[in-house]
C-alpha positions in Angstrom: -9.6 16.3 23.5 -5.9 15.9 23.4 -3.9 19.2 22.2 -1.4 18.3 19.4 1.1 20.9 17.5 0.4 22.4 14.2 3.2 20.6 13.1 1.9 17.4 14.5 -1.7 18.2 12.9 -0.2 19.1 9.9 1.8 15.6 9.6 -1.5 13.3 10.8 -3.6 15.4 8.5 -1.1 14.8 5.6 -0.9 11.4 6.3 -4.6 10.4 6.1 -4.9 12.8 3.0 -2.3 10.5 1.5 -4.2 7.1 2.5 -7.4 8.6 1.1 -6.0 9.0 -2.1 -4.3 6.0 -2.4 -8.2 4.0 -1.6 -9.7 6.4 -4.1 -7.6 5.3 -7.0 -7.5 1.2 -5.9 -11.5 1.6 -5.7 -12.1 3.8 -8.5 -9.5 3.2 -10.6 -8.9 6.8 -11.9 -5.7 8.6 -11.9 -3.6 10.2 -9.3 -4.1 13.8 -10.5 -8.0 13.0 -10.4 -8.0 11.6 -6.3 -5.4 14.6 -5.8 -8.8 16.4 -6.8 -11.5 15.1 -5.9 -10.0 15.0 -2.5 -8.6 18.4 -2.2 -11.8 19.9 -3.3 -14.4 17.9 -0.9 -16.2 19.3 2.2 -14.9 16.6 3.5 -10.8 17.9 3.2 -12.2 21.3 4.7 -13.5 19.6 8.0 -10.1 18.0 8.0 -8.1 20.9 7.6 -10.3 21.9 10.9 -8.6 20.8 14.3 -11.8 21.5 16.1 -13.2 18.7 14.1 -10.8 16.0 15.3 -11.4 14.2 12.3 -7.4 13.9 12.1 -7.3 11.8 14.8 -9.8 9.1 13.5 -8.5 6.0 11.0 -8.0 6.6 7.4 -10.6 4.5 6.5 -13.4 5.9 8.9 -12.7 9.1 7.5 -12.2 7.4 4.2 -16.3 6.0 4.3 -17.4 9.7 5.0 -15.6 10.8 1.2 -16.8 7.6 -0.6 -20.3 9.0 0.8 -19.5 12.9 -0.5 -18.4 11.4 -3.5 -21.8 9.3 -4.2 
């Protein structure tokens, strides 16, 4: 797998943190405080915040489908 900065994992992580909240409240509806949390607080974020997982480099919404799924 290819070896990126924390800086660089930090800033790819962020970014598909970001698009999973946005799709969370244009599906769901709710509020921005409520993605912000339901996000933050799935099993889902902590295999994120894991490099080993390379979850951070897949597309938003492939990583997107595995939330909507935790979320069910």
């Amino acid at each position: 797998m290819m070896q990126v900065s924390q800086v660089e994992f930090q800033n790819m992580k962020e970014q598909i943190v970001m698009d999973l909240i946005a799709r969370l409240m244009e599906d769901t509806g709710i509020a921005m405080s409520e993605a912000f949390d339901k996000v933050y607080t799935s099993s889902l974020f902590q295999k994120l915040s894991d490099p080993k997982t390379g979850l951070y480099f897949q597309s938003s919404g492939y990583v997107y489908s595995y939330l909507k799924d935790e979320l069910k």
